[in-house]
mmCIF file of the N, C-alpha and C atoms, coordinates in Angstrom:
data_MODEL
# 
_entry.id   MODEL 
# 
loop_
_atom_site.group_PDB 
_atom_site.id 
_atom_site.type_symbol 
_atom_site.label_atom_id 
_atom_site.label_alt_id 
_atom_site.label_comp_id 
_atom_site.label_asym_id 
_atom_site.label_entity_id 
_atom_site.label_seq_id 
_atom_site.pdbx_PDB_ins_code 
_atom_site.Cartn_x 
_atom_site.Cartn_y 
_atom_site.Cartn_z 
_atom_site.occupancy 
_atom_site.B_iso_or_equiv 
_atom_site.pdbx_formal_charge 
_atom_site.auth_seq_id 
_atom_site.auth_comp_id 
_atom_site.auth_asym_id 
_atom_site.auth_atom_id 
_atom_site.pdbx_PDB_model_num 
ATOM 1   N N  . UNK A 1 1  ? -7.740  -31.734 -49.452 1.00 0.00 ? 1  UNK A N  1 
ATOM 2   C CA . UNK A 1 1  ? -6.876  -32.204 -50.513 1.00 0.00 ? 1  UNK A CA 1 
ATOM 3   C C  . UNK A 1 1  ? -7.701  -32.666 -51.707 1.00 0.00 ? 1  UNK A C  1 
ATOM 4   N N  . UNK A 1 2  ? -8.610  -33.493 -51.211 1.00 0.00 ? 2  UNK A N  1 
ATOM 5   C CA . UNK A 1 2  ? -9.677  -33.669 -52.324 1.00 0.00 ? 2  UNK A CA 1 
ATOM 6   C C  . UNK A 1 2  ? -10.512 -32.288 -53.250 1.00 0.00 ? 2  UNK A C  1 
ATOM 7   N N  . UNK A 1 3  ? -10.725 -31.843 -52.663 1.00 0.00 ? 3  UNK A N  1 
ATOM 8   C CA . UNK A 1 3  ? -11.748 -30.311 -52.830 1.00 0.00 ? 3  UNK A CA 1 
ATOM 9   C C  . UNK A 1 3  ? -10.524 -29.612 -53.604 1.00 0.00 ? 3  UNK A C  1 
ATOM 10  N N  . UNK A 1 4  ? -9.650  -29.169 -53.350 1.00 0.00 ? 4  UNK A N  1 
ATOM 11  C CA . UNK A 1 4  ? -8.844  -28.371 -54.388 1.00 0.00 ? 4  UNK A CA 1 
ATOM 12  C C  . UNK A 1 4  ? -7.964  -29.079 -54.739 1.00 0.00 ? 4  UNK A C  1 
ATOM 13  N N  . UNK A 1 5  ? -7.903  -30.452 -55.101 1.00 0.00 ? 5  UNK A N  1 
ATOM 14  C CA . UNK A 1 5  ? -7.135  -31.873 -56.391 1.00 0.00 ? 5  UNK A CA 1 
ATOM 15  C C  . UNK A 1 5  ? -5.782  -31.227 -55.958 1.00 0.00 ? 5  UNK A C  1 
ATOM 16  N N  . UNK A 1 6  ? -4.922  -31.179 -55.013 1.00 0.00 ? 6  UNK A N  1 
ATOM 17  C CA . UNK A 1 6  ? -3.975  -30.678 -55.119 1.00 0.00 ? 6  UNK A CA 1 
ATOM 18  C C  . UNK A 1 6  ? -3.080  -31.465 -55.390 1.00 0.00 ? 6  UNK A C  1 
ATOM 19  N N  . UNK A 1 7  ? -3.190  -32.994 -55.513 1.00 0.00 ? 7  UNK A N  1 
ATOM 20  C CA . UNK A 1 7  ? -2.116  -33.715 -55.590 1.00 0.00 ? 7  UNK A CA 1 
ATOM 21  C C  . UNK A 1 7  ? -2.055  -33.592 -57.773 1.00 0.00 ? 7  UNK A C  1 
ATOM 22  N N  . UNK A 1 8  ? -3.238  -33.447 -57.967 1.00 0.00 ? 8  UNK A N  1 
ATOM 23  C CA . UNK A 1 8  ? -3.180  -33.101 -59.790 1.00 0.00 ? 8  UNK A CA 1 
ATOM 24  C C  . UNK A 1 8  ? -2.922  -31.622 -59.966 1.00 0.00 ? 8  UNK A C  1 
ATOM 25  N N  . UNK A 1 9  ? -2.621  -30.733 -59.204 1.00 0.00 ? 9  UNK A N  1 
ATOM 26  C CA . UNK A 1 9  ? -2.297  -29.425 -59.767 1.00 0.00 ? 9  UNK A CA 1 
ATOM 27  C C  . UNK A 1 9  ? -0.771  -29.539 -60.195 1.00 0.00 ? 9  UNK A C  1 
ATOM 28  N N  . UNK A 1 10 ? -0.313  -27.868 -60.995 1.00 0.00 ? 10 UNK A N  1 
ATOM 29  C CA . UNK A 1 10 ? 0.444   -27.579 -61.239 1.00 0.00 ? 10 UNK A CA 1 
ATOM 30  C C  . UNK A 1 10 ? 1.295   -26.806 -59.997 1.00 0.00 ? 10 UNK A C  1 
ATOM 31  N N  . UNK A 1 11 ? 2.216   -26.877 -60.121 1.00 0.00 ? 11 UNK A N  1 
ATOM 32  C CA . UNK A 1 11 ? 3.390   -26.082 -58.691 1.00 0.00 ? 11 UNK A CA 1 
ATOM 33  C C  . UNK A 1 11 ? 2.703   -24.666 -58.657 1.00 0.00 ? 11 UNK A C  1 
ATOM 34  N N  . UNK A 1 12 ? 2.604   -24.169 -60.028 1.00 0.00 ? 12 UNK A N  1 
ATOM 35  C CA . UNK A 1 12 ? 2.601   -22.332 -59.763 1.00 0.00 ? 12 UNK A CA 1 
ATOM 36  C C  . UNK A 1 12 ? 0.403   -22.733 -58.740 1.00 0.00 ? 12 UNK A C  1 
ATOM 37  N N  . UNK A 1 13 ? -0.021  -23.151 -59.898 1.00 0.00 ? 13 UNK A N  1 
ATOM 38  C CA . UNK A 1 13 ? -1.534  -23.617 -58.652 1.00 0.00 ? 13 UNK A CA 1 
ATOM 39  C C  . UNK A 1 13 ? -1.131  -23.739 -57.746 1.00 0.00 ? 13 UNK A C  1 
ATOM 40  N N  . UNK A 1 14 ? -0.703  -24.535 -56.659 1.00 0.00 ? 14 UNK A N  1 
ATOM 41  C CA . UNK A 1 14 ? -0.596  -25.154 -56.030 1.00 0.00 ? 14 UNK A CA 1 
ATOM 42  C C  . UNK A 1 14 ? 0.225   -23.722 -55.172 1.00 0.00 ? 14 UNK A C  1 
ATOM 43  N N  . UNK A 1 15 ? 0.705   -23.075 -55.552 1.00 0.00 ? 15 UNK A N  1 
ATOM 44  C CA . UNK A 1 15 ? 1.348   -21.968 -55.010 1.00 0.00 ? 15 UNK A CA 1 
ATOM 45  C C  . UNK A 1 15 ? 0.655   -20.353 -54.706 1.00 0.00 ? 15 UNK A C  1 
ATOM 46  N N  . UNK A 1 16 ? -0.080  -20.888 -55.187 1.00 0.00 ? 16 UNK A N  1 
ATOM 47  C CA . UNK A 1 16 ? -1.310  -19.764 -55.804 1.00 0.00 ? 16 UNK A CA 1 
ATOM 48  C C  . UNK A 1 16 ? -2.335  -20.020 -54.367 1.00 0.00 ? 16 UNK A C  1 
ATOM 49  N N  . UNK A 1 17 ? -2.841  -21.350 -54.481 1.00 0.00 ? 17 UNK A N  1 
ATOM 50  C CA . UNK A 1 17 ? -3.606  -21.593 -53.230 1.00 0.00 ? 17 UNK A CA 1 
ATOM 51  C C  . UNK A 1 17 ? -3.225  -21.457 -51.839 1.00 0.00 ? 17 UNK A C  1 
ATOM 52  N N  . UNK A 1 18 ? -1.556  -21.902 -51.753 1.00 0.00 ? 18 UNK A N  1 
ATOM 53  C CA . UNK A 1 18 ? -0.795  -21.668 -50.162 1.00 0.00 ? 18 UNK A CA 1 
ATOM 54  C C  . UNK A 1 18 ? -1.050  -20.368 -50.070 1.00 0.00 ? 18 UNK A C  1 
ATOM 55  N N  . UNK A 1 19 ? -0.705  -19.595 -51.240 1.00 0.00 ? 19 UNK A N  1 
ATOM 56  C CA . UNK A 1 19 ? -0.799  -17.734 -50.372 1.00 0.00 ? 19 UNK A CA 1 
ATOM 57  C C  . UNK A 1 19 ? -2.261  -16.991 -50.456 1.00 0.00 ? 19 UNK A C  1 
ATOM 58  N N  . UNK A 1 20 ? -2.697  -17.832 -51.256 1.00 0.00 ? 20 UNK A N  1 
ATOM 59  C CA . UNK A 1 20 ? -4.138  -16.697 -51.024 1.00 0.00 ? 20 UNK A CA 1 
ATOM 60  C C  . UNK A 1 20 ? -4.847  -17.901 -49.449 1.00 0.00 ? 20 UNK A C  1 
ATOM 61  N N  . UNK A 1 21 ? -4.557  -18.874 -49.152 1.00 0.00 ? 21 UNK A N  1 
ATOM 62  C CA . UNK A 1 21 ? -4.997  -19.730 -47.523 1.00 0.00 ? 21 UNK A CA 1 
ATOM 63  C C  . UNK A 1 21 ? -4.101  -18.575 -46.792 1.00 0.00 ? 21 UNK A C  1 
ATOM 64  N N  . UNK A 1 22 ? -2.947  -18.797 -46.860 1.00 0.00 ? 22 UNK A N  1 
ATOM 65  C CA . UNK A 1 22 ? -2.046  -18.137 -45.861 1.00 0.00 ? 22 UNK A CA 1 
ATOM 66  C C  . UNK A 1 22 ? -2.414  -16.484 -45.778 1.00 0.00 ? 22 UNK A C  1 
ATOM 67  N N  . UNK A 1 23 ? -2.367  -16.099 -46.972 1.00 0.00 ? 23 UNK A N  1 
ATOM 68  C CA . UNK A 1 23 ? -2.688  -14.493 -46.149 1.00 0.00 ? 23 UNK A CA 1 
ATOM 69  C C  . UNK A 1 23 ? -4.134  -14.392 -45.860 1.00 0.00 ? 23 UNK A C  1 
ATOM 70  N N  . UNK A 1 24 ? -5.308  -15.139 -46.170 1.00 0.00 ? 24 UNK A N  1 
ATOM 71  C CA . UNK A 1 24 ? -6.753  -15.237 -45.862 1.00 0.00 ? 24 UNK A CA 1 
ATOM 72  C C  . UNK A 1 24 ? -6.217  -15.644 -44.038 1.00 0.00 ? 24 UNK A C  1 
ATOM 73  N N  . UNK A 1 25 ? -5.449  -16.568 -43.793 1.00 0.00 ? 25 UNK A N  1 
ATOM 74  C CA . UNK A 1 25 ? -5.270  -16.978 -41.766 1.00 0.00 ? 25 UNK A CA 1 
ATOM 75  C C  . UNK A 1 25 ? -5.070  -15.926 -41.495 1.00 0.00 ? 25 UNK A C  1 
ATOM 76  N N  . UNK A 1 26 ? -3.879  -14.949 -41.963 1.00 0.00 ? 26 UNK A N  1 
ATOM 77  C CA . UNK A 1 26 ? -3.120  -14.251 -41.222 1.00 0.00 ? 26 UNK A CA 1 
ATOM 78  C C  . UNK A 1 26 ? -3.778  -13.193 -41.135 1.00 0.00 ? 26 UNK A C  1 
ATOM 79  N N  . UNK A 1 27 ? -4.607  -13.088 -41.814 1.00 0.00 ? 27 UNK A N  1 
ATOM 80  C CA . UNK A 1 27 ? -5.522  -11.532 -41.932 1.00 0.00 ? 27 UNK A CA 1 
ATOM 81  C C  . UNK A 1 27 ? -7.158  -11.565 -40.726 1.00 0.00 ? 27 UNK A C  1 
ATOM 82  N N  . UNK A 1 28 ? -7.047  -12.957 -40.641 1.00 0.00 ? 28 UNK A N  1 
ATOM 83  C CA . UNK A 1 28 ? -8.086  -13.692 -39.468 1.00 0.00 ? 28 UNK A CA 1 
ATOM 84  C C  . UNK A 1 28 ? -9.284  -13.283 -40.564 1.00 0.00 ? 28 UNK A C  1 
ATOM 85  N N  . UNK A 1 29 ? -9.325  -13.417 -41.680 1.00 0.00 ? 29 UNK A N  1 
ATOM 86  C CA . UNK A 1 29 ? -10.530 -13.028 -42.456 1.00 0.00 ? 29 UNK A CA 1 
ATOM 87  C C  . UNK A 1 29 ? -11.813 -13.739 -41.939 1.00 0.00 ? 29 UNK A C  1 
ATOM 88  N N  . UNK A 1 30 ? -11.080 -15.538 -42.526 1.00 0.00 ? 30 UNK A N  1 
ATOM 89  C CA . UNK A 1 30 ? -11.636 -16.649 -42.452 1.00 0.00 ? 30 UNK A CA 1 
ATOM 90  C C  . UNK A 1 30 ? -11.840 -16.816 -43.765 1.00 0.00 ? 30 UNK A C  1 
ATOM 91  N N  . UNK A 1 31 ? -11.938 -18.356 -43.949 1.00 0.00 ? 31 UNK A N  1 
ATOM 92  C CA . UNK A 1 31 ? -12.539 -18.516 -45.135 1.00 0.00 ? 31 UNK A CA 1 
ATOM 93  C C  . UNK A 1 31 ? -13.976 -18.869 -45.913 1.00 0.00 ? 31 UNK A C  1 
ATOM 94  N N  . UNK A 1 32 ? -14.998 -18.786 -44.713 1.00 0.00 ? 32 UNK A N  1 
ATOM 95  C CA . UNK A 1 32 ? -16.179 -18.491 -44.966 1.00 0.00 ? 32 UNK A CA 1 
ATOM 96  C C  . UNK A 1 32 ? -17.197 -19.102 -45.998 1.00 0.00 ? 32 UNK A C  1 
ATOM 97  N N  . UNK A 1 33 ? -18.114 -19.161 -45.995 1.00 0.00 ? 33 UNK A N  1 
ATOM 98  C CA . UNK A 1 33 ? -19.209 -19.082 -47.661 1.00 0.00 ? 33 UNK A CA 1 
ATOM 99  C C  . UNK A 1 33 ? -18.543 -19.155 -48.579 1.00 0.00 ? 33 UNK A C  1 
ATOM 100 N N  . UNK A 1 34 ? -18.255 -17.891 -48.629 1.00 0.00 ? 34 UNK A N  1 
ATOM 101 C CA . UNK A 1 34 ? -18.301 -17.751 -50.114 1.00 0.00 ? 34 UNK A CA 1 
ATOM 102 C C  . UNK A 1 34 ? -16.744 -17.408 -50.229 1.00 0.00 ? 34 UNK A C  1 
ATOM 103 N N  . UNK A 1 35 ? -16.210 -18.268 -51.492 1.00 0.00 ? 35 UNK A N  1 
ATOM 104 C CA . UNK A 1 35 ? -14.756 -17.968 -51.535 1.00 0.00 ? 35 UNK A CA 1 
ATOM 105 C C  . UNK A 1 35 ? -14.411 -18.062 -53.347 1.00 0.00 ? 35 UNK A C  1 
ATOM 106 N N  . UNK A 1 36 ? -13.121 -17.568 -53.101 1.00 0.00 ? 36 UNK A N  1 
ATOM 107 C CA . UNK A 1 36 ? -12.574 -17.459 -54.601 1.00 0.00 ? 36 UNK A CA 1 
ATOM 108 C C  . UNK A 1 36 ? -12.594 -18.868 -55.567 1.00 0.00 ? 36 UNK A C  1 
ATOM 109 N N  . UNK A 1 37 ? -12.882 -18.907 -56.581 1.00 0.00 ? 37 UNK A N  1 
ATOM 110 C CA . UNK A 1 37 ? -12.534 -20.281 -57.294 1.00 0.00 ? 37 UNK A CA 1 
ATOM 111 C C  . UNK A 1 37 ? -11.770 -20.254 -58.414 1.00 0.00 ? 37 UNK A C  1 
ATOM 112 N N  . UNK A 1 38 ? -11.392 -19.318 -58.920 1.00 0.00 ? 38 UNK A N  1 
ATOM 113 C CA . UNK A 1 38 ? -10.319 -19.149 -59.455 1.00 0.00 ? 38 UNK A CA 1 
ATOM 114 C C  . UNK A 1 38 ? -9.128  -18.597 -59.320 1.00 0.00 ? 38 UNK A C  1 
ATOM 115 N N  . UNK A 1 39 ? -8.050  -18.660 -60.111 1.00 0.00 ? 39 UNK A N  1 
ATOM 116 C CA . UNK A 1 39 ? -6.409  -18.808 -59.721 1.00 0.00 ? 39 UNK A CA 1 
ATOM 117 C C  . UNK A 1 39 ? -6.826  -16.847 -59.727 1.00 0.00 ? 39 UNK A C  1 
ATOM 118 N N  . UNK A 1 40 ? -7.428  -16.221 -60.987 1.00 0.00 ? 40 UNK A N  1 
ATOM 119 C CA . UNK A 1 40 ? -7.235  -14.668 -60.706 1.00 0.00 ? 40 UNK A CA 1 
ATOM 120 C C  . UNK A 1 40 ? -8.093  -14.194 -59.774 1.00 0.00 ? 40 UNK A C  1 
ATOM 121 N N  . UNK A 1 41 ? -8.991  -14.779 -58.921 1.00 0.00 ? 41 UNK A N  1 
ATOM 122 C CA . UNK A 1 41 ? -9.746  -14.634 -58.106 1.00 0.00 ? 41 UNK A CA 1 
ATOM 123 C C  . UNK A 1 41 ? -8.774  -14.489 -56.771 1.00 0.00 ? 41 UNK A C  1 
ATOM 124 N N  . UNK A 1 42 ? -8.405  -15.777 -56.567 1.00 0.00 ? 42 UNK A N  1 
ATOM 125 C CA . UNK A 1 42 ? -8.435  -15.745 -55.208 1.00 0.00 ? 42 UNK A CA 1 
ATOM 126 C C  . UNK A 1 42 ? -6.740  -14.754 -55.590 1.00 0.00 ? 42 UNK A C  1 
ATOM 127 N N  . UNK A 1 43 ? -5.421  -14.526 -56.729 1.00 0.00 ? 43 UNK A N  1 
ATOM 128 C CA . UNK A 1 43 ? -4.832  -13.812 -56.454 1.00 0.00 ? 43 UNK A CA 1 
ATOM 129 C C  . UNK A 1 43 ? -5.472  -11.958 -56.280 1.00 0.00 ? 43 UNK A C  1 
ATOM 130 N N  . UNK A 1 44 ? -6.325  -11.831 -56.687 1.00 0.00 ? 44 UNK A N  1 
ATOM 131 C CA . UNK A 1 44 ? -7.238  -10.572 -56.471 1.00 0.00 ? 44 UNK A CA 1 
ATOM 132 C C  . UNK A 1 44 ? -7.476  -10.394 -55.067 1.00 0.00 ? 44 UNK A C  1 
ATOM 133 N N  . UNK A 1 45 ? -7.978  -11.365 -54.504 1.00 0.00 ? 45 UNK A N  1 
ATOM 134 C CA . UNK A 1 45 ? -7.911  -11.516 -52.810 1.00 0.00 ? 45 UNK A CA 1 
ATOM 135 C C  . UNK A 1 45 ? -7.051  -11.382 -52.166 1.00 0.00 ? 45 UNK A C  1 
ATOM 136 N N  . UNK A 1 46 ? -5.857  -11.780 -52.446 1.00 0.00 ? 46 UNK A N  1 
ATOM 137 C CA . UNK A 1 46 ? -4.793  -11.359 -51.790 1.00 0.00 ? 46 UNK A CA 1 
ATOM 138 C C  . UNK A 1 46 ? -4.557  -10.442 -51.527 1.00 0.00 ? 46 UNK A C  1 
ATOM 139 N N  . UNK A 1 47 ? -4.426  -9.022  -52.859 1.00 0.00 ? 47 UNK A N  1 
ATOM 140 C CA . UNK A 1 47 ? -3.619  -7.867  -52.927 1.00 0.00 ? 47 UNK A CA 1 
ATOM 141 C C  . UNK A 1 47 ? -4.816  -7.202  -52.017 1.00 0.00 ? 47 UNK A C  1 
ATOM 142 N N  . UNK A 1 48 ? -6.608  -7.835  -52.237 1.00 0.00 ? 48 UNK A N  1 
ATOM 143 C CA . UNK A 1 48 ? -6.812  -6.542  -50.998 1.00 0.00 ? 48 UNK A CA 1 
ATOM 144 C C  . UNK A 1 48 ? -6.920  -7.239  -49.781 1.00 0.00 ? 48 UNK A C  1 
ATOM 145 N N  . UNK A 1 49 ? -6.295  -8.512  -49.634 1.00 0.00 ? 49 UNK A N  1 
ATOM 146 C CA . UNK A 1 49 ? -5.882  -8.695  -48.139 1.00 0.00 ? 49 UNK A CA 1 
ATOM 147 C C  . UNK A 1 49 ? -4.921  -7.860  -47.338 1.00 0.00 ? 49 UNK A C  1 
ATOM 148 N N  . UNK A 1 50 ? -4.087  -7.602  -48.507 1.00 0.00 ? 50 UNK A N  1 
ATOM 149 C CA . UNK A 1 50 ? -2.468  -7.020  -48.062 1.00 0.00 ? 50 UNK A CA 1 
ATOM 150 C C  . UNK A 1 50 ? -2.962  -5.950  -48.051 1.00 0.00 ? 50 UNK A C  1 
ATOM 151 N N  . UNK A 1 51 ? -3.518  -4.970  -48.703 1.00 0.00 ? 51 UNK A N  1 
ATOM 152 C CA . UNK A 1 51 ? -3.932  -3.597  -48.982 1.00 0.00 ? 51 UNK A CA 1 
ATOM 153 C C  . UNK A 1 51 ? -4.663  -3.438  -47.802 1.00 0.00 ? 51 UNK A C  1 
ATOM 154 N N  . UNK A 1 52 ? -5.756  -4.197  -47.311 1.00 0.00 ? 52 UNK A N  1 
ATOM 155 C CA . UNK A 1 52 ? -6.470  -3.836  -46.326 1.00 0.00 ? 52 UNK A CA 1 
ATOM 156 C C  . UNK A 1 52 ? -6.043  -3.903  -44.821 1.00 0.00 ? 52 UNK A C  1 
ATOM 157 N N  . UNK A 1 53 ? -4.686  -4.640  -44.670 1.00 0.00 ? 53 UNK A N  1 
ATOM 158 C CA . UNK A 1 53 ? -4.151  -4.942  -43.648 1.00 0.00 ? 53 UNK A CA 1 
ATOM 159 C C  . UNK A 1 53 ? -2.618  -3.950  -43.042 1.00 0.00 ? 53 UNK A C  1 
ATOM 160 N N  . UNK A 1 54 ? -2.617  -3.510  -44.521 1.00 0.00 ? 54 UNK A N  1 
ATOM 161 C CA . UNK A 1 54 ? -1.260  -2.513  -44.496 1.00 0.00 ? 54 UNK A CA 1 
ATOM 162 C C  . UNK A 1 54 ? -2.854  -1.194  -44.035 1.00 0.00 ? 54 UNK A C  1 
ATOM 163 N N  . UNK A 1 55 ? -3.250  -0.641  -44.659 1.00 0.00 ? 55 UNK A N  1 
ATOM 164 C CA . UNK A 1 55 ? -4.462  0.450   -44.100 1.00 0.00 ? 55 UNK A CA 1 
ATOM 165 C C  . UNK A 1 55 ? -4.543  0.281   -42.825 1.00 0.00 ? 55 UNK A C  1 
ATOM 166 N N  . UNK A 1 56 ? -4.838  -0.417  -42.058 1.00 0.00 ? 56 UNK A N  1 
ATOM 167 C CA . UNK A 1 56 ? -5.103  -0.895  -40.820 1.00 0.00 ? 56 UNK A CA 1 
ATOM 168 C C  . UNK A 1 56 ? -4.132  -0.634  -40.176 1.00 0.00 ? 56 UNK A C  1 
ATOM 169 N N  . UNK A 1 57 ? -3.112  -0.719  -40.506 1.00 0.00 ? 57 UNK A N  1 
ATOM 170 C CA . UNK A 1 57 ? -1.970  -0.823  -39.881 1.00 0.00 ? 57 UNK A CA 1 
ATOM 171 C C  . UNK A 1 57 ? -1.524  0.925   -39.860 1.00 0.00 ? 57 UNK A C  1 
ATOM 172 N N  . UNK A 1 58 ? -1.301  1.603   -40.633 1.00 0.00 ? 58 UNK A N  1 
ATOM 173 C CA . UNK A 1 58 ? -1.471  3.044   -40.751 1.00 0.00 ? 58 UNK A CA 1 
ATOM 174 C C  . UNK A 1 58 ? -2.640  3.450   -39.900 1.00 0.00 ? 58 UNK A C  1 
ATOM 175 N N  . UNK A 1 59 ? -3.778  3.045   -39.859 1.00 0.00 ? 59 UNK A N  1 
ATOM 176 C CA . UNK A 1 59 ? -4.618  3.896   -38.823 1.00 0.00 ? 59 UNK A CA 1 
ATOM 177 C C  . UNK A 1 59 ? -4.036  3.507   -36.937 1.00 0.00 ? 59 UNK A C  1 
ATOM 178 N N  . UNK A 1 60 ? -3.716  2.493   -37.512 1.00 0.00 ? 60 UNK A N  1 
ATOM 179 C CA . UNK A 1 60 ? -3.356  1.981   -36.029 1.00 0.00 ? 60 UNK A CA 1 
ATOM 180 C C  . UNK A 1 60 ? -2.003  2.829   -35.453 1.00 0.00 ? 60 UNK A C  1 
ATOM 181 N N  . UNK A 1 61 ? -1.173  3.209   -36.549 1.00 0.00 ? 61 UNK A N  1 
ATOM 182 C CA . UNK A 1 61 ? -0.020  3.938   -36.044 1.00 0.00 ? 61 UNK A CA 1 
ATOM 183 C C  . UNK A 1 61 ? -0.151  4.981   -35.696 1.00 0.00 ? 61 UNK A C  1 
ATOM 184 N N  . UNK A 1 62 ? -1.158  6.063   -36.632 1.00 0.00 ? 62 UNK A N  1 
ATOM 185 C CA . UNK A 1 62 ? -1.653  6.837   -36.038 1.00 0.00 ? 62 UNK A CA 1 
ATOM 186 C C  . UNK A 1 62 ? -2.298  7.484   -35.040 1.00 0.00 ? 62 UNK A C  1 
ATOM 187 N N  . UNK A 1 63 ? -3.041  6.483   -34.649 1.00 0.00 ? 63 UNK A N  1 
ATOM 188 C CA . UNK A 1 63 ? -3.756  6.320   -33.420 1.00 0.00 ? 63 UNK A CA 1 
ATOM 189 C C  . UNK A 1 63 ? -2.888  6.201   -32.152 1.00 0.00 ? 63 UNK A C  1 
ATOM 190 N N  . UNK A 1 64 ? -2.114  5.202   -32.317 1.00 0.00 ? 64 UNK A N  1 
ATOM 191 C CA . UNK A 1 64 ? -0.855  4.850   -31.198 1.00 0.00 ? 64 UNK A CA 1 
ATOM 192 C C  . UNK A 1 64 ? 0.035   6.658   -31.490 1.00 0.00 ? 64 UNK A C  1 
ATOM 193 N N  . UNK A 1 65 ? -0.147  7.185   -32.102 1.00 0.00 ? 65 UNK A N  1 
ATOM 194 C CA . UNK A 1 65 ? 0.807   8.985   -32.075 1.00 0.00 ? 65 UNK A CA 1 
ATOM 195 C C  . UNK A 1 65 ? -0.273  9.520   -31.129 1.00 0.00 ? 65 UNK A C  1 
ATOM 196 N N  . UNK A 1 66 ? -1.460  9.649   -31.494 1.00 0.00 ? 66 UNK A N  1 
ATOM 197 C CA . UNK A 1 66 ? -2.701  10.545  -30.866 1.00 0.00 ? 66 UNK A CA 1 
ATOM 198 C C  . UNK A 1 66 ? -2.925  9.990   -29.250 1.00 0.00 ? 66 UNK A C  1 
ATOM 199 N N  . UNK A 1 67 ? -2.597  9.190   -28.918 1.00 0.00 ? 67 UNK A N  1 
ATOM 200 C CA . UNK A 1 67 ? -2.394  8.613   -27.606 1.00 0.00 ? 67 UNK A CA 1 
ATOM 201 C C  . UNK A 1 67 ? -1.624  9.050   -26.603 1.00 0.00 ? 67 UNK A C  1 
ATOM 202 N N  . UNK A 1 68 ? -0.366  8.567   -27.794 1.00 0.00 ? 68 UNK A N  1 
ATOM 203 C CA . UNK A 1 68 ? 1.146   9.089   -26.570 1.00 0.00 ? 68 UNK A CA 1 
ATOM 204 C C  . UNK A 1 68 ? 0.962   10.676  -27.005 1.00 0.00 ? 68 UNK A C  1 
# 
């Protein structure tokens, strides 16, 4: 709370940080070293969280066809 002042941000900040944390968990990235520090940063992170996780997800379907 201290580290990203969230109690002094703005709502859209403050909204900005829940989804680029939340899709960084859900993607099991981690959040590591080295991370975004800005608002177009870490939304840049997102889209190739989502991008890289929707891909994944297509090879995986595929794979699950080549099986059965």
């Amino acid at each position: 709370m201290d580290y990203f002042e969230i109690d002094d941000n703005t709502v859209s900040h403050n909204l900005i940080l829940g989804t680029y944390f939340a899709f960084t968990t859900l993607s099991t990235v981690g959040f590591g070293d080295l991370h975004p520090k800005s608002d177009l940063e870490r939304v840049f992170c997102v889209v190739i969280l989502v991008m890289g996780v929707s891909i994944f997800s297509i090879f995986l379907g595929d794979f699950q066809e080549i099986i059965l």
